[in-house]
KOLDRENNU-994949 format. One record per residue (C-alpha): residue number from 1; x, y, z. Coordinates in steps of 0.05 Angstrom, whole numbers, plus 5000, padded with zeros to 4 digits. Each point is the difference from the previous one (the first is absolute). Example, Ala and Ser with C-alpha at 12.3 -4.5 7.8 and 13.67 -1.06 7.14 Angstrom:
2
REC    i    xx    yy    zz
REC    1  5246  4910  5156
REC    2  5027  5069  4987
//
This chain:
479
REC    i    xx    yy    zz
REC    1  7424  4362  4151
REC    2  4965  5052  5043
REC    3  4930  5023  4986
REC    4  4989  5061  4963
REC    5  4930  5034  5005
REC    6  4978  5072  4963
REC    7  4959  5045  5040
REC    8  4954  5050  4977
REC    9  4970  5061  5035
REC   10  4925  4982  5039
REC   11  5018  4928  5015
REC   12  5005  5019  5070
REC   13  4960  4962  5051
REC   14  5010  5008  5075
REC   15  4983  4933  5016
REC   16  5061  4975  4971
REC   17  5045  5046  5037
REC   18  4986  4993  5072
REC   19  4992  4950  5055
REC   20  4924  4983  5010
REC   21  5006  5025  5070
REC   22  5017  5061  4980
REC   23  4963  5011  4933
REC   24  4928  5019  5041
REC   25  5039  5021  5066
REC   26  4990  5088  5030
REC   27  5059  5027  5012
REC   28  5009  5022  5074
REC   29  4992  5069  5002
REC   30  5063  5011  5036
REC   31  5041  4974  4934
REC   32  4951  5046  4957
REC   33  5015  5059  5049
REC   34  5080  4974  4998
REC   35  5011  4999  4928
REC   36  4965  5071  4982
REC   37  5026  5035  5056
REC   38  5039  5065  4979
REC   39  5082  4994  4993
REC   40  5007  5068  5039
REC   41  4945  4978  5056
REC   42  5038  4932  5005
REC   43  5071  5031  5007
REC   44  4972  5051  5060
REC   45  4966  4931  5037
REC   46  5060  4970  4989
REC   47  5054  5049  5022
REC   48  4943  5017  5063
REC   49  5017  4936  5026
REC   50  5066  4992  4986
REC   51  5031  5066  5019
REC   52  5071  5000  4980
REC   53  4981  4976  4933
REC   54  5017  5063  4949
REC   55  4939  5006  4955
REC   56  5036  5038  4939
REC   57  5046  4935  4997
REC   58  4934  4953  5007
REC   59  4966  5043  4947
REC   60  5057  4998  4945
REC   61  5001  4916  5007
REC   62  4925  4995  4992
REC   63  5011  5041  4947
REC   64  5062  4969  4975
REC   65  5010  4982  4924
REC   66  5008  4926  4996
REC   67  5054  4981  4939
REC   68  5005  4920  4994
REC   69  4948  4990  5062
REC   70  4936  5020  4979
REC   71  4949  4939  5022
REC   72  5012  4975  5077
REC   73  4973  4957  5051
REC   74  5027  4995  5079
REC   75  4980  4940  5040
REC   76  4996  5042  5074
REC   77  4990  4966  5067
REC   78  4968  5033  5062
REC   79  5044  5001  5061
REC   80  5011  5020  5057
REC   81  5053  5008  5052
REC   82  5001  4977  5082
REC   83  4989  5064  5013
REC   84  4934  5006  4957
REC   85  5034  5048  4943
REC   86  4962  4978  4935
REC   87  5034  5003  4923
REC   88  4990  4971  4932
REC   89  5064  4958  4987
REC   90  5015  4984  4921
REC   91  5014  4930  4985
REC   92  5006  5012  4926
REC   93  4983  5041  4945
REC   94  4973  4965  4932
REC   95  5016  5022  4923
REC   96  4932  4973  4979
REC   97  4959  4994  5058
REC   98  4940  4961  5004
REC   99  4939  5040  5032
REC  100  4939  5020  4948
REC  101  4966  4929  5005
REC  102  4992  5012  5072
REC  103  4980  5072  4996
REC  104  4921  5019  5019
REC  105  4982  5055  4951
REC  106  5008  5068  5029
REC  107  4953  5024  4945
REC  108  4935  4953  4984
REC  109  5004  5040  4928
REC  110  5063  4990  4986
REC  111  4998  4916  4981
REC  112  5074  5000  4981
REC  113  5020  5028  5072
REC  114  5078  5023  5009
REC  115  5017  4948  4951
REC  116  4983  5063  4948
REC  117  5033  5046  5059
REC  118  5061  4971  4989
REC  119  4995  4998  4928
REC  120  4980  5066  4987
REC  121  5039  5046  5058
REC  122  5063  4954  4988
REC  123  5019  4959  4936
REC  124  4958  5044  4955
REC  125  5046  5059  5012
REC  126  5059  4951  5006
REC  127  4997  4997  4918
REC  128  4992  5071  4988
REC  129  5065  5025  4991
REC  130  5030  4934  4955
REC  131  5073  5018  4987
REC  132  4998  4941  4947
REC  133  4945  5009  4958
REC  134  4991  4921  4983
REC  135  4939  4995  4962
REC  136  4969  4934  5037
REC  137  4950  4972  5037
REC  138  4983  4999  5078
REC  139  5013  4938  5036
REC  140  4981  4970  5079
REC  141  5046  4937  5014
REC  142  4996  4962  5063
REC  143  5028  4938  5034
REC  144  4943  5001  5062
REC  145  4939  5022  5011
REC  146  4961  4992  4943
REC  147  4933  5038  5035
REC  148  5034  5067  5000
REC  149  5041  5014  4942
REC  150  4948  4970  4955
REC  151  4958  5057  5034
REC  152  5057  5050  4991
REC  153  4995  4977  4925
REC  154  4937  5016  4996
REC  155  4995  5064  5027
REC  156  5068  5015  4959
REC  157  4962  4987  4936
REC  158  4939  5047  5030
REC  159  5042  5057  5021
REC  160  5051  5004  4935
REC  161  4949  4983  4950
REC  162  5032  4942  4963
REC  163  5016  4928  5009
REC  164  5046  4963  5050
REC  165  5042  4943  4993
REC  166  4989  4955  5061
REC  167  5065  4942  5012
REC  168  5026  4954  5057
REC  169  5066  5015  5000
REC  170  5030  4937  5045
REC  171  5079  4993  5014
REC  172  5004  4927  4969
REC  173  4960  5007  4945
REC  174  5045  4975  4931
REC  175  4966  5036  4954
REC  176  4965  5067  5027
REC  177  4954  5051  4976
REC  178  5047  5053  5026
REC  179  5057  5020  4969
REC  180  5055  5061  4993
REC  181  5041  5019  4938
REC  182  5048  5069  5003
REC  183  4958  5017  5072
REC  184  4935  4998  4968
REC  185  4943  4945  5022
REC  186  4969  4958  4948
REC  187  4930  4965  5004
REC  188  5001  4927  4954
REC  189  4938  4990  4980
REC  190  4962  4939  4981
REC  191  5019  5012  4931
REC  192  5082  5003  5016
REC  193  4995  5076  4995
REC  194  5034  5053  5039
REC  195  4971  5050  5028
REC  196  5035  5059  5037
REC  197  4982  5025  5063
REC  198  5003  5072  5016
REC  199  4985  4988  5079
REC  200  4971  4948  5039
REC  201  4978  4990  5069
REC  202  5030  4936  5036
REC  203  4979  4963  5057
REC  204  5064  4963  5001
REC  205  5009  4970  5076
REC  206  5058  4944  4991
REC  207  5063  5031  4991
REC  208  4978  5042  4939
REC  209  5073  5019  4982
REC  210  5017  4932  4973
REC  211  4946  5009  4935
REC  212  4995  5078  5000
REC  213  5056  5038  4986
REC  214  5039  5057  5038
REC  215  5008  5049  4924
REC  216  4926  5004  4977
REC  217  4975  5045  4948
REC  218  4928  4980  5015
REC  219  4976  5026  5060
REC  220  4990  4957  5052
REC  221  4964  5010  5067
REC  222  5035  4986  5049
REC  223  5064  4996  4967
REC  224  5056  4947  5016
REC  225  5037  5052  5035
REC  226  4941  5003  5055
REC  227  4996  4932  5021
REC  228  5085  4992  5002
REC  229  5001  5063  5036
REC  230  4947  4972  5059
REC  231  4937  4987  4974
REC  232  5017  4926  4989
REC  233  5066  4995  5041
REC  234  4986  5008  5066
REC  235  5091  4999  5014
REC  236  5002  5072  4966
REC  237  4933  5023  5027
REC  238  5027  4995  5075
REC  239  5059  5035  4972
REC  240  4958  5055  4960
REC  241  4954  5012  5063
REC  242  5060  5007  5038
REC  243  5040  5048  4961
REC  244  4932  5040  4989
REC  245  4990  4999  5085
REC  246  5069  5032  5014
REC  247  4974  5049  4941
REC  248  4929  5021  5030
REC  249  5023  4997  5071
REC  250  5013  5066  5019
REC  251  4926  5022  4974
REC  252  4971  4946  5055
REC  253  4981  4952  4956
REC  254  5024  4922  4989
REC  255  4977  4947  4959
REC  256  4981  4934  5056
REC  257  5028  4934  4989
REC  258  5020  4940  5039
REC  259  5075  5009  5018
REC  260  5032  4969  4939
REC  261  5069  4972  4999
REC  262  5019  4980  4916
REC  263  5055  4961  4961
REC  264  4988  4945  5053
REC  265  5037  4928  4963
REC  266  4956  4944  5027
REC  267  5054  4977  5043
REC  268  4996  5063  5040
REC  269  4924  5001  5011
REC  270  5003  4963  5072
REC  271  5043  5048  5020
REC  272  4955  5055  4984
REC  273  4936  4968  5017
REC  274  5033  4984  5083
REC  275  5011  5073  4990
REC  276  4928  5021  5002
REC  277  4979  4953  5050
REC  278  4991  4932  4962
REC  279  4940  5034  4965
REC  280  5015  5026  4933
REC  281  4972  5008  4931
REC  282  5044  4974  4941
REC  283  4984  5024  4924
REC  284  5032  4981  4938
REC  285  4997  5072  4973
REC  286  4975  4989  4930
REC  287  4938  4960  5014
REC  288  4929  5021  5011
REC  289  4929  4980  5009
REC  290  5024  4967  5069
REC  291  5054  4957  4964
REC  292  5064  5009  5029
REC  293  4980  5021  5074
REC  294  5024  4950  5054
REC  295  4973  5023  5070
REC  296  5037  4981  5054
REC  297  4972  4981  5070
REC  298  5038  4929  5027
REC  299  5059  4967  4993
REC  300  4963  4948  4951
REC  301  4980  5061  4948
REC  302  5069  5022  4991
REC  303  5029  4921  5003
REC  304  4950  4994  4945
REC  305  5021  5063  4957
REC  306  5064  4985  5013
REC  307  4992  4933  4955
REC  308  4964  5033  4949
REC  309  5043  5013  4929
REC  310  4991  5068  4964
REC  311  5032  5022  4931
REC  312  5022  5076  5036
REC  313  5054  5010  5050
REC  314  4973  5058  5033
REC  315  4944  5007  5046
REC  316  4973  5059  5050
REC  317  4981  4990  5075
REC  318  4951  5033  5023
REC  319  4967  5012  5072
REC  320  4945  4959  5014
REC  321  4938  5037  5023
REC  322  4952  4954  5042
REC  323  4970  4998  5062
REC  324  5015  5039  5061
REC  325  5032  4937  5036
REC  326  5040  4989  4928
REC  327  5030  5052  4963
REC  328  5065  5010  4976
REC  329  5052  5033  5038
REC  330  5021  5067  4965
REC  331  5040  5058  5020
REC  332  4934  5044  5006
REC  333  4960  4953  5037
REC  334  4944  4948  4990
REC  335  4947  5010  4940
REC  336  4939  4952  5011
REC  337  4934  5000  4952
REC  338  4946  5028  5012
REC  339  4956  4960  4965
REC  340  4929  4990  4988
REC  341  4947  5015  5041
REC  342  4991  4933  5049
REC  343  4941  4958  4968
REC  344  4947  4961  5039
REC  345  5050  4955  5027
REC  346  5037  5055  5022
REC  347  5068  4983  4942
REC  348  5029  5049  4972
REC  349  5030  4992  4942
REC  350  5066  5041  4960
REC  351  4972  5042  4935
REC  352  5041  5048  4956
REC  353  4973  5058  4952
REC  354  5015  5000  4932
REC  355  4998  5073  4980
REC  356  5008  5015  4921
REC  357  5017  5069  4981
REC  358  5024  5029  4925
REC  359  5044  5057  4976
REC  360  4957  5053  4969
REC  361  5003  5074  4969
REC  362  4984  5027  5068
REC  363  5044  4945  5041
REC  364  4990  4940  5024
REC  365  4941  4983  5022
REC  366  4957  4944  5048
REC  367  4952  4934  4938
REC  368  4978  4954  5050
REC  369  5015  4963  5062
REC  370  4983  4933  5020
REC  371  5023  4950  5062
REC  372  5020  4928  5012
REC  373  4998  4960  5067
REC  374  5038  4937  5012
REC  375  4978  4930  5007
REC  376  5003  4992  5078
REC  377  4993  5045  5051
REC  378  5056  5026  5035
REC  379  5015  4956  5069
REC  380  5034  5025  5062
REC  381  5051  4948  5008
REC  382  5045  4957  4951
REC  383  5005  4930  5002
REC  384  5047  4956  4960
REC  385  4957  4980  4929
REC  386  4964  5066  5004
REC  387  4985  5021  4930
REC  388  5032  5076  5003
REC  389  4978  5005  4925
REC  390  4935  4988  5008
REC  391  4995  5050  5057
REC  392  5038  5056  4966
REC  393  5000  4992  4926
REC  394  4942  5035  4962
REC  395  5007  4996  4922
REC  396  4945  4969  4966
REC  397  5028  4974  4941
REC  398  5025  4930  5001
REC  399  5039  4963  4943
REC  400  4969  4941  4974
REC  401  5040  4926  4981
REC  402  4986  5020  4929
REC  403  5039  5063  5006
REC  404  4930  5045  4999
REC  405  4983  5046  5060
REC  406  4932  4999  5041
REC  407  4971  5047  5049
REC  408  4977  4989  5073
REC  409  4938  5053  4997
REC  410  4976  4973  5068
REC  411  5059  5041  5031
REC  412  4992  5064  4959
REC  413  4971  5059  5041
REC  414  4962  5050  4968
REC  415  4999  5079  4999
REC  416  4921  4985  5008
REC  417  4953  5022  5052
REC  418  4999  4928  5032
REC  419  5066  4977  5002
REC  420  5047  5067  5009
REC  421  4979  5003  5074
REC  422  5034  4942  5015
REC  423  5071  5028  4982
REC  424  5003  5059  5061
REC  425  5024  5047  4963
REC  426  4977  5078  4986
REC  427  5008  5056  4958
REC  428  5064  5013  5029
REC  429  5025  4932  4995
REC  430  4978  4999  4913
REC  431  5033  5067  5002
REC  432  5070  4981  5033
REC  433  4996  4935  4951
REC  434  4987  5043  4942
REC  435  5066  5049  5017
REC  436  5037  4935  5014
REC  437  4980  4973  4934
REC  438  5037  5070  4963
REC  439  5048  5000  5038
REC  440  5026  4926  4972
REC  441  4984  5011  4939
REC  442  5036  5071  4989
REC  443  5060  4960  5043
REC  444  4990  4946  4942
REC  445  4993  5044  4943
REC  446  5057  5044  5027
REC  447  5049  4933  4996
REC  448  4983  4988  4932
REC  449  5020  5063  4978
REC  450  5069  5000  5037
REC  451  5002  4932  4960
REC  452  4992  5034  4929
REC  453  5055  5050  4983
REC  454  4981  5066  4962
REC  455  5000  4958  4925
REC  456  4945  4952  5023
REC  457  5057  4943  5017
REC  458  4999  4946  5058
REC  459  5060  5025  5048
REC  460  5015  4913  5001
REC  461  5052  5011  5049
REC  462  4961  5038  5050
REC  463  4944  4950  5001
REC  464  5050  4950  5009
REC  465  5040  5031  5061
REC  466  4922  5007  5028
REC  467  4982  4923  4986
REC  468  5054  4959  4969
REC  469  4965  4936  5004
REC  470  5030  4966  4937
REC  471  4926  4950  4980
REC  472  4956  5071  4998
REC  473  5058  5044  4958
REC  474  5000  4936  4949
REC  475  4916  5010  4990
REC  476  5008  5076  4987
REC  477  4980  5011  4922
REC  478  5027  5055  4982
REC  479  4973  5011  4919
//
């Protein structure tokens, strides 16, 4: 059975809640200056350098009022084009990002950082207006990353005055913690009691729709609807960013992503990947923490993906962004990274931003940023047995034989005042990844609603005529 802790208010302590390399590290003043600047002083930098963009249509989606959305994190790469024209791309957007653990505090004062930023501006309002007034507890369930939602507990129990029930909530446990009766969550206790929950905050990363339900009563942040809508499935994502794109166009704006071709049957992936050049990226779309992503560079990668079994028949193909001699051939051109800034051997290596934002009363708005590199640097040239992985992949978290998950710190690139200038990026770079980061998540958000009708109910068949893979429709809980 899962473990079950109670926390009470003031049993925060920060040294729990954060990476030791980040716990004593000074934010670089460029983050500090990012993440307070003014929303209308942003939106006139922004529009300044990107003309055409209308800035009444940028100021309504920064201040846009998320529904099922409310908690977001895009993983952005830097790139740029042959002929030097620099953008934030978004490789995904997350329904319970990671982030706080590697966040420098942008206040010294304030110990519990934007984990009590996030609490306060976003799921403390998120319980104001309870349609169903169940009289229950608060609860934080998780499946990963222990570090931070113990210290979203914490501060839970410090902001709304009362105790929290802590649980693992893991997909093959027989006997769980967690349970729903008539849409409302119940709590067992060590005693074989349950105990309702009137909300609860879940960092839920492994397909959370097979143990939490699509009908809740108990508020849930994010709710299912979220992460089957794009925040964990990546197939209707692509489709939401699309439809959003051909929405937003006319005002000059456009959310960047790798071209994208979806509903791809494994048999059809070769085809796809000679397509692009031989250099693709393949993704099971309902995988994350870099499970599930099969970079393509050789011959022997796809040979060896092509062997591999999966329990879904439908995968995306995405362009591979890499170096400027290998890139994937897309209709607008080459994309290559622009990467770190070249060490003292001169390699440079690939990096992506992680850029957390939440819905608020006043819209959405920037918690923290942090970066990742790769394991290798990037090379010029591809041989046959070149690692493309190692080169371009950047997630930390690894899955351990024993089912648990580790981190690779050693890769992790602080917001701090000694590792930030490696990245090469500027105000106007944090900015652009920042818009990019809205724009996802209002695409997101905006697909979940078009997948609820007007009584609150899952529109089954739409979802299905926008990913009919048979293995995920057979996980979905719906009560």
């Amino acid at each position: 059975m899962s473990n079950l802790r109670i926390i009470n208010p003031n049993e925060f302590e920060a040294h729990n809640h954060w990476y030791p390399k980040a716990l004593n590290a000074t934010i670089h003043p460029m983050i500090n200056f990012f993440l307070n600047l003014d929303k209308e002083r942003l939106i006139t930098r922004y529009c300044h350098m990107h003309p055409k963009v209308d800035k009444g249509k940028l100021r309504e989606i920064l201040n846009y009022k998320s529904k099922y959305f409310l908690w977001a994190g895009a993983d952005l790469l830097n790139v740029t084009s042959a002929g030097g024209k620099r953008q934030m791309v978004v490789i995904e957007n997350n329904s319970c990002p990671s982030g706080q653990k590697s966040m420098p505090l942008i206040d010294d004062n304030q110990e519990q950082g934007s984990y009590k930023l996030m609490i306060e501006r976003t799921f403390k309002p998120y319980l104001k207006n309870l349609r169903n007034k169940i009289k229950g507890g608060l609860a934080v369930i998780y499946d990963k990353n222990p570090m931070e939602a113990s210290g979203y507990a914490k501060v839970i129990a410090d902001v709304m005055k009362e105790p929290v029930y802590y649980i693992d909530f893991y997909k093959d446990d027989p006997n769980p913690r967690v349970l729903f009766k008539d849409g409302i969550m119940y709590i067992r206790d060590e005693q074989e009691q349950l105990i309702p929950i009137r909300a609860a905050f879940r960092y839920l990363t492994q397909k959370p729709w097979n143990r939490l339900p699509l009908y809740s009563k108990t508020k849930i942040l994010n709710p299912v609807i979220a992460c089957l809508a794009g925040g964990r499935n990546k197939m209707v994502a692509a489709k939401a960013y699309d439809i959003f794109n051909s929405e937003i166009q006319e005002y000059g704006l456009k959310i960047n992503v790798p071209e994208t071709i979806w509903d791809v049957r494994k048999n059809e992936v070769p085809i796809w990947v000679k397509k692009m050049g031989g250099h693709a990226v393949i993704k099971v779309p309902y995988s994350n923490a870099g499970q599930g992503v099969y970079t393509i560079v050789t011959e022997d990668e796809l040979n060896k993906f092509m062997e591999l079994e999966f329990e879904y028949d439908l995968f995306i193909v995405q362009s591979l962004i890499g170096n400027s001699n290998w890139s994937s051939i897309t209709s607008s051109g080459k994309l290559y990274h622009v990467g770190t800034i070249p060490n003292q051997k001169n390699q440079t290596f690939v990096a992506d931003i992680r850029m957390m934002v939440s819905a608020t009363e006043a819209g959405i708005k920037p918690l923290c940023t942090y970066a990742r590199r790769a394991k290798k640097p990037l090379v010029d040239n591809i041989e046959n047995g070149t690692d493309s992985w190692g080169m371009l992949g950047t997630n930390l978290s690894y899955k351990n034989s024993d089912g648990t998950w580790g981190s690779d710190t050693n890769r992790l690139v602080l917001m701090d005042r000694r590792d930030f200038n490696k990245l090469g990026v500027g105000l106007d770079d944090l900015i652009e990844a920042y818009i990019q980061t809205v724009l996802s998540m209002v695409a997101i958000d905006k697909m979940a609603k078009m997948l609820m009708n007007t009584q609150g109910k899952f529109r089954m068949r739409l979802f299905k005529s926008l990913n009919n893979d048979k293995n995920l429709l057979d996980e979905i809980k719906l009560s």
